[in-house]
C-alpha positions in Angstrom: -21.6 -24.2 -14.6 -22.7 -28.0 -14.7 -19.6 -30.2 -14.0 -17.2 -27.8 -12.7 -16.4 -26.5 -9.6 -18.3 -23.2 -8.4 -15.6 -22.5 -5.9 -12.8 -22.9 -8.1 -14.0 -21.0 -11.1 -15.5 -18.9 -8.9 -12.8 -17.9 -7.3 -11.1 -17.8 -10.8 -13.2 -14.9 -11.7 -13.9 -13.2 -8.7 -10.1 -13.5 -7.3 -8.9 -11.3 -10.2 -11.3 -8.5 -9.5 -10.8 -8.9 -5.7 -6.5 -8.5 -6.9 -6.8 -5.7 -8.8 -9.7 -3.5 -7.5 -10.7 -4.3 -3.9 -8.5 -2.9 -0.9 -9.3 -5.7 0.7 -6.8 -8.6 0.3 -7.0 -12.8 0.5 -10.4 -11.2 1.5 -12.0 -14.8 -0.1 -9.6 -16.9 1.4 -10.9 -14.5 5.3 -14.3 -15.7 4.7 -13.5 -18.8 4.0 -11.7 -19.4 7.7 -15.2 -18.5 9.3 -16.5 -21.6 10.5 -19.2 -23.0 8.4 -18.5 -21.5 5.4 -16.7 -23.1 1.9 -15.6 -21.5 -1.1 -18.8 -21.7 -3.1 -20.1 -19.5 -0.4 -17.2 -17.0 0.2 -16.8 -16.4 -3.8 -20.7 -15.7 -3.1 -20.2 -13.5 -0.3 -17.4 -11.5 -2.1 -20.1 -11.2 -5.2 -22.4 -9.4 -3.3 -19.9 -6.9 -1.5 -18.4 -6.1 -4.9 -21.8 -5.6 -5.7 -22.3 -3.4 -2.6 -19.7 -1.8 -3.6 -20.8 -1.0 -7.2 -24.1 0.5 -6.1 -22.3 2.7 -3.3 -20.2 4.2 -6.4 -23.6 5.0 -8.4 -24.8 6.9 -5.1 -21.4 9.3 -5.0 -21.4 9.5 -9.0 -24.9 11.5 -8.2 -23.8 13.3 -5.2 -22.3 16.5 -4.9 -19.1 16.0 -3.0 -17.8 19.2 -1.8 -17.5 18.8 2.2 -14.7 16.6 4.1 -18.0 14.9 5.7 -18.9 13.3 2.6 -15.5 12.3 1.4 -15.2 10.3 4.6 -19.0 8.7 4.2 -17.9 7.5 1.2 -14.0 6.6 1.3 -13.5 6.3 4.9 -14.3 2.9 5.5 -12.5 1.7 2.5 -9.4 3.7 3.4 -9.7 2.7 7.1 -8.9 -0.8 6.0 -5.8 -0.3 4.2 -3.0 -1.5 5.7 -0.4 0.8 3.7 -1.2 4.5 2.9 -2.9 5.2 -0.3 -3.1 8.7 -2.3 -6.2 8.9 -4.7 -7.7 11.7 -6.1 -11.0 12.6 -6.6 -12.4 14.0 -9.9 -14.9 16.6 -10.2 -17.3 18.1 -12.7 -18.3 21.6 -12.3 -21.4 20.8 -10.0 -18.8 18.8 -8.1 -20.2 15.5 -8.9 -17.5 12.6 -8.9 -16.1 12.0 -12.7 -13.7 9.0 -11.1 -11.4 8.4 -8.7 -7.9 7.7 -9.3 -5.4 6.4 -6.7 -1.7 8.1 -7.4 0.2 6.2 -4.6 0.5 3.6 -2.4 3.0 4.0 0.3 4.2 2.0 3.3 2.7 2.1 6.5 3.8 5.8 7.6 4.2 7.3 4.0 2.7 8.3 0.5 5.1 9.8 -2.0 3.6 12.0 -4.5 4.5 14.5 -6.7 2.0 17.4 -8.2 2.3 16.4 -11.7 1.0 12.9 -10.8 -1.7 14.3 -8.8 -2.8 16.6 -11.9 -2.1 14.4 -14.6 -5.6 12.4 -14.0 -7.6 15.9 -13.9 -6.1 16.8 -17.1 -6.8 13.8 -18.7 -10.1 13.5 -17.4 -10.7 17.2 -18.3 -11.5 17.5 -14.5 -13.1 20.8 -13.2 -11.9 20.3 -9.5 -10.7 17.5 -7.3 -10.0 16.6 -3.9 -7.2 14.6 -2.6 -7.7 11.8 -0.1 -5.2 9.6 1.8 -5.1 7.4 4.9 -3.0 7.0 7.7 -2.9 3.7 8.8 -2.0 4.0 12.0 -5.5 5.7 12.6 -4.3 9.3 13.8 -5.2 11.9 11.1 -3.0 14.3 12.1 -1.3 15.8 9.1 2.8 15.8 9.4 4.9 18.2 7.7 4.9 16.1 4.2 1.2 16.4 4.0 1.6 20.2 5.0 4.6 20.3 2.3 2.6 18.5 -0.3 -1.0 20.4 0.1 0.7 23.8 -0.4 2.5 22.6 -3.7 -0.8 21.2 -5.4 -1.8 24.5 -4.0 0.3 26.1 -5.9 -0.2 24.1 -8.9 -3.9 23.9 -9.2 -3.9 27.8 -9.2 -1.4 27.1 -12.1 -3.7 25.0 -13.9 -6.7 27.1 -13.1 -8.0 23.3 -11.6 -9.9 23.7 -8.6 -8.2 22.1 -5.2 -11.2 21.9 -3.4 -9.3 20.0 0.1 -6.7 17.8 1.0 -8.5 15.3 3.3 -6.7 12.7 5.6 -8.6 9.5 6.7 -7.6 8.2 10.1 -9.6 6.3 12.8 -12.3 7.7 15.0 -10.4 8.8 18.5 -11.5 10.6 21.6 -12.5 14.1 20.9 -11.2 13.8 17.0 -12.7 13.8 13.9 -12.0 10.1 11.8 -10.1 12.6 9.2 -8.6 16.1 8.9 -9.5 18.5 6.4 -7.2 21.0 5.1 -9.8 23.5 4.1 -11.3 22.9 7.3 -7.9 23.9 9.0 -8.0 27.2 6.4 -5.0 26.0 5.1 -6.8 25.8 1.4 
């Protein structure tokens, strides 16, 4: 806009996006502190990863997503960079293809409190033919404890209830010797 500042409106517009959508926090004011670049250019450069990020979504709305490899592919690196643990669910058609995703909780570092009928609520709304749940742990190790073991049998329990398809229970952690980035309930034959 002629006679104002690109930075500051900028900013303006893209700062409440960044707020309220992106995982990534002050990630503006980040790119900013890298030498040689000024606010014009970081509101640019978090344009074209919200972009990025739009055009990734249009991919995995087309996808069929029913393996613990693709929920990583296409959350993992998102989730990897959250700082607190998140709960979202995933929302499935009956060719499994990704209606929207919904995130239930966030935690603090070491926890996620959920309950089934928040978990479900979105599915039933969404008139959802499956779903997967998907969290991090932010500590990077995706080893489930015994509230992630407690929690997949009861939406175990109520998806059969529901007659909604609980296709996994997926944990994002970080890449480790000999480990998996995430850990897959159905994978385990736990679901």
């Amino acid at each position: 806009m002629r006679g104002k500042n690109a930075g500051g409106s900028g900013r303006r517009d893209f700062g409440e996006i960044q707020d309220a959508e992106w995982p990534y926090p002050n990630v503006s004011q980040r790119v900013e502190k890298i030498r040689g670049i000024g606010s014009a250019k970081a509101v640019q450069l978090v344009a074209a990863f919200k972009l990025g990020e739009r055009m990734a979504k249009e991919k995995i709305s087309r996808e069929k997503i029913d393996s613990p490899e693709l929920v990583n592919e296409f959350f993992g690196a998102e989730m990897r960079a959250l700082q607190r643990e998140s709960l979202r669910v995933l929302l499935l058609d009956t060719r499994y293809r990704l209606l929207e995703t919904q995130e239930i909780s966030l935690g603090s570092v070491n926890e996620s409190i959920a309950h089934p009928r928040e978990v479900f609520r979105p599915a039933l709304l969404a008139a959802a033919y499956a779903l997967i749940v998907v969290h991090n742990h932010p500590s990077g190790d995706p080893t489930p404890s015994s509230a992630d073991h407690s929690l997949t049998r009861r939406l175990a329990e109520a998806a059969e209830l529901l007659q909604i398809k609980l296709l996994d229970h997926v944990i994002i952690g970080s890449p480790g010797e000999g480990r998996a980035p995430y850990f897959s309930f159905k994978e385990a034959g736990v679901l």
